[in-house]
DRENPA-3360 file (N, C-alpha, C; in nm, 2 decimals, always signed):
BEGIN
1 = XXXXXXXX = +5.29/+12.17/-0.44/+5.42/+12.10/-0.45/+5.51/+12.17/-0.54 ~ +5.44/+12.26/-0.64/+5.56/+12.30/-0.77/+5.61/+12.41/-0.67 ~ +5.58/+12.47/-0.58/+5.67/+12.57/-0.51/+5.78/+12.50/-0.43 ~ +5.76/+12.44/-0.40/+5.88/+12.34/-0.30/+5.98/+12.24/-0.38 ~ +5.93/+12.22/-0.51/+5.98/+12.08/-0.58/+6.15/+12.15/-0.63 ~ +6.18/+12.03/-0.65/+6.33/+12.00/-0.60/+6.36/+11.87/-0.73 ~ +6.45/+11.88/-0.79/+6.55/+11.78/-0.85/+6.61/+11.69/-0.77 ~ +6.71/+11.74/-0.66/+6.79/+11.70/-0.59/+6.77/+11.56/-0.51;
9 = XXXXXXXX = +6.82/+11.48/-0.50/+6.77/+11.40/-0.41/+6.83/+11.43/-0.26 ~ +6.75/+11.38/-0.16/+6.82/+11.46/+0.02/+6.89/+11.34/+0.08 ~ +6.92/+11.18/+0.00/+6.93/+11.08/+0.03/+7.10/+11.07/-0.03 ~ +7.20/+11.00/+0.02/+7.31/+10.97/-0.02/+7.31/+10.84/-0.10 ~ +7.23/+10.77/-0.13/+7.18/+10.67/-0.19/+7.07/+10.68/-0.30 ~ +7.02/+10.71/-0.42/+6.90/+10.74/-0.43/+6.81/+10.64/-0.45 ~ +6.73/+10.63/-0.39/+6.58/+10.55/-0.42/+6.54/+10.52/-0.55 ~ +6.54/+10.41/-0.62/+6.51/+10.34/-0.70/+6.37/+10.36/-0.75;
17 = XXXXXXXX = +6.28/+10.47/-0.70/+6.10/+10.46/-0.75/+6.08/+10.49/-0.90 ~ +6.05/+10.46/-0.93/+6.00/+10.53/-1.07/+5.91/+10.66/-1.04 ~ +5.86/+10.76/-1.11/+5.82/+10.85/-1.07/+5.82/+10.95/-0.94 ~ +5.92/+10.93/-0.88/+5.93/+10.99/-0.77/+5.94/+11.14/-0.74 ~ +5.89/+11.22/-0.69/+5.88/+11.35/-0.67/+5.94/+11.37/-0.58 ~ +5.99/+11.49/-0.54/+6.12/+11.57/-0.40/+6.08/+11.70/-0.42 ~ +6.04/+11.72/-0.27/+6.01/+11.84/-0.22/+6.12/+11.93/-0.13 ~ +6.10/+12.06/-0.09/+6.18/+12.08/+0.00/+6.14/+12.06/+0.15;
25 = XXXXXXXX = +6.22/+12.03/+0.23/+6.17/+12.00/+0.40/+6.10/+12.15/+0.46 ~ +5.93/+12.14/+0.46/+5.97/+12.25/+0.50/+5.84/+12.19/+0.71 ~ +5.83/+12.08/+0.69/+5.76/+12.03/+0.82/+5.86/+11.89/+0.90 ~ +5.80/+11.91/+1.02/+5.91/+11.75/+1.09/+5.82/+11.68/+1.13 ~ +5.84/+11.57/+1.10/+5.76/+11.49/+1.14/+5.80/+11.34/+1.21 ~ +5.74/+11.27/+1.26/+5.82/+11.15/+1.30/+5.78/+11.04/+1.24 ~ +5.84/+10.96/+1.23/+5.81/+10.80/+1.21/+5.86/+10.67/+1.30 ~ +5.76/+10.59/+1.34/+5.84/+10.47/+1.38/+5.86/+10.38/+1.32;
33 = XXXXXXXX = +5.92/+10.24/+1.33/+5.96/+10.14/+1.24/+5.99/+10.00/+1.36 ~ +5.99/+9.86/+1.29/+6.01/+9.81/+1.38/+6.16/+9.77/+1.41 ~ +6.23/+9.79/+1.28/+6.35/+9.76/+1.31/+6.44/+9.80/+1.12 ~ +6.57/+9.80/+1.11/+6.61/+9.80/+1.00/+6.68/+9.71/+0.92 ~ +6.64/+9.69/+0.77/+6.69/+9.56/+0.69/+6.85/+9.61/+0.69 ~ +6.88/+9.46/+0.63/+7.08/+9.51/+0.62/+7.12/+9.59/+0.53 ~ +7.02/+9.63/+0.45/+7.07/+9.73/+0.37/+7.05/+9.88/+0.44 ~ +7.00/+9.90/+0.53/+6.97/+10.02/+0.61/+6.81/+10.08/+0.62;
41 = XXXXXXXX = +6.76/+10.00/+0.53/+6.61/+10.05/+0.52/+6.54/+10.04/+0.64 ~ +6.44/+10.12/+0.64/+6.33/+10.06/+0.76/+6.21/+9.97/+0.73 ~ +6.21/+9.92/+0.81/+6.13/+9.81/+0.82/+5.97/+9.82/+0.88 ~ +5.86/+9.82/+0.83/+5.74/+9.83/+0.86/+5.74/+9.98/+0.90 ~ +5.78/+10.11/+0.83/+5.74/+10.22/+0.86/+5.60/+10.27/+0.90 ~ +5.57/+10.37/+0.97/+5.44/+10.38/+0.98/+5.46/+10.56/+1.09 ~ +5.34/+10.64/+0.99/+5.34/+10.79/+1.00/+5.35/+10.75/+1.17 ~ +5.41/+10.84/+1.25/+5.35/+10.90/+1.40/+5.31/+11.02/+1.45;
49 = XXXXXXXX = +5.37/+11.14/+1.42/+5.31/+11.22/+1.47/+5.39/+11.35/+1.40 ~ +5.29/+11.50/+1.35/+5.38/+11.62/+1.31/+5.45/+11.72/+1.44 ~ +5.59/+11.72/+1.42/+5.63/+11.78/+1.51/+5.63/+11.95/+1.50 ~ +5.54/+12.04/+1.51/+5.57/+12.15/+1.47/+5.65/+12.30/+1.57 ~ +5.66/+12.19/+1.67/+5.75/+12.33/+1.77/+5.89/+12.30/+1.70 ~ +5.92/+12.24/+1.62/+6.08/+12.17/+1.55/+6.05/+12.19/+1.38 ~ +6.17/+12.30/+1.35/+6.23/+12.38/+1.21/+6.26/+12.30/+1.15 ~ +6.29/+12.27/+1.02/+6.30/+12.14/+0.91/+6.48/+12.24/+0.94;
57 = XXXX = +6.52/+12.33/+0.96/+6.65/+12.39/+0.94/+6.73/+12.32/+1.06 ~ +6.68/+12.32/+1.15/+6.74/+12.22/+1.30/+6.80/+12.10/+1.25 ~ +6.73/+12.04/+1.21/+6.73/+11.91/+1.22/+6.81/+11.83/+1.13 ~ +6.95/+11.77/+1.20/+7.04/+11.71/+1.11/+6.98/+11.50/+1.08;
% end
């Protein structure tokens, strides 16, 4: 992680965690959810699958 770690947050909002760590993107991966709260969050997240034919640089 200390090669990748990052200050910056990648969120226009920052997350509220206490101890939070930020890495740099360097895998894609997916997630599903069932839906999102009114604040924009997602809702029941849960890992699905690593996408590795897809560049963390692609991906807006």
């Amino acid at each position: 992680m200390l090669k990748v770690a990052t200050i910056e947050c990648p969120f226009d909002k920052t997350p509220g965690v206490a101890g939070a760590r930020r890495g740099l993107p360097r895998l894609v991966g997916e997630v599903r959810y069932a839906t999102r709260t009114r604040a924009g969050l997602l809702r029941h997240p849960s890992w699905h699958r690593l996408h590795r034919e897809l560049a963390s640089d692609n991906i807006s």
